[in-house]
Structures are given as structure tokens and as C-alpha cells.
N, C-alpha and C positions, 0 to 999 in steps of 0.2 A: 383494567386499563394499563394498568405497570404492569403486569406481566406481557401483555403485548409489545409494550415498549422495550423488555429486556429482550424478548425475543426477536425483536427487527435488528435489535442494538449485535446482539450473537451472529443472527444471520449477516448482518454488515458487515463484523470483523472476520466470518468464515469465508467473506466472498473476497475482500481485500488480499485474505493468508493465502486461497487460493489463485488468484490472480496474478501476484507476487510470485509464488512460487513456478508458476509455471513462464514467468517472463523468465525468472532470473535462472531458474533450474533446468527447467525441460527440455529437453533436443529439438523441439519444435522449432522452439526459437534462439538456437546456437549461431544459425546461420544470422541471427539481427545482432547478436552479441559480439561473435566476434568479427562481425563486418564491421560493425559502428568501432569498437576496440581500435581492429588494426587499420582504420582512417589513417590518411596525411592529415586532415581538417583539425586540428584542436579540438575546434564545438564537436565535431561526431565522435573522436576519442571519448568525449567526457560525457558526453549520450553512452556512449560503448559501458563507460564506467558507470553509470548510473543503472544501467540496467542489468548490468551484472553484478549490482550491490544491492542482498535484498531488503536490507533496512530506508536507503535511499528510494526504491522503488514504490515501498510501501509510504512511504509519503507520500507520493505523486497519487498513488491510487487512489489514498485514501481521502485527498484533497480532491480531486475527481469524480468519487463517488461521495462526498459531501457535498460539492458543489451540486451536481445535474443527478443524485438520486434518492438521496435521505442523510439527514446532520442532524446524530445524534446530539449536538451542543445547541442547536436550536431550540431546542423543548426546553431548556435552563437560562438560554441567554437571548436576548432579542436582537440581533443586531446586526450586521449587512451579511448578506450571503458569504459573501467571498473572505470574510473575518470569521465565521462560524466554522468555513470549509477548511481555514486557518486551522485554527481549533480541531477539528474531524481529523486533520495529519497528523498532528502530534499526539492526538490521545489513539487513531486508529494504528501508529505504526506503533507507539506502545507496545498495546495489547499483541499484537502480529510480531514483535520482533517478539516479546514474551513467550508467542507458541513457537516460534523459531529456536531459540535454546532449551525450548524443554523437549522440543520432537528430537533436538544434532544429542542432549545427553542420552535421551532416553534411546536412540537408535545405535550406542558405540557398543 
């Protein structure tokens, strides 16, 4: 039973690193990055900035895919969805900002 749960727990944070990265890195979506960026609007500047920030992004994800898919802080804490998905941001960009600086050393 705990190895399944480390295992969804891995695949969680594989799906968030990848998600992330391909918001904030990949050419797919250059064209949303630097549209929202170079806005008049303030709010889409700061969307623009958010999504060209990958430790920023990885919050959102990760609070997004705690909320409506699996919260690894659930199984330890009982207590409102949206306080756990709380929780699921901060511990999932963690780990993802973590693979973030060991892929930018290990790639120079």
C-alpha cells in the first residue's frame, strides 16, 4: 500500500515538472507567453510573468492538480480540499523546482 502511494506521489510530481515545463519552456507556447508579456493590461503582463516563471507556474499546477486529481497531503491531513491543494503547491513546486536546478546544473 505505501509503495503505491509513493508511486502516484512520483508520478504527481512527473506530471506537474512536465506541465511546467512545457508551459514555460516550449515553443508551443511562446506564442501565450509572449502575448500575455507584451499586454497593455497589467493583469495579462503579470499572467505573461507567471507563466514564464517556472517555479510560479509550478504552483498553479500543482494546486490544480491537488485540487481536481490527487493531494498527496490528504492521506496525512483531513481537512478542506482547497487547504490540502494549499499544501500540494507548496510541497509539489518544491520537489519540481528541485528537478529544475539539478536538470539547468547537470545540462551546462
Amino acid at each position: 500500500m505505501q509503495d503505491a502511494f509513493y508511486e502516484q506521489v512520483f508520478l504527481w510530481i512527473m506530471i506537474i515538472y512536465g506541465i511546467t515545463q512545457i508551459v514555460t519552456e516550449a515553443q508551443i507556447f511562446a506564442w501565450l507567453r509572449n502575448g500575455l508579456a507584451g499586454s497593455k493590461l497589467g493583469l495579462m503582463r503579470w499572467l505573461g510573468n507567471l507563466v514564464s516563471c517556472f517555479l510560479c507556474t509550478s504552483v498553479w499546477v500543482s494546486f490544480l492538480l491537488g485540487l481536481f486529481v490527487f493531494s498527496p497531503t490528504a492521506v496525512f491531513w483531513s481537512i478542506s480540499p482547497v487547504q490540502n491543494a494549499m499544501l500540494d503547491s507548496m510541497f509539489g513546486s518544491a520537489f519540481v523546482w528541485f528537478l529544475f536546478m539539478l536538470e539547468s546544473k547537470l545540462s551546462r
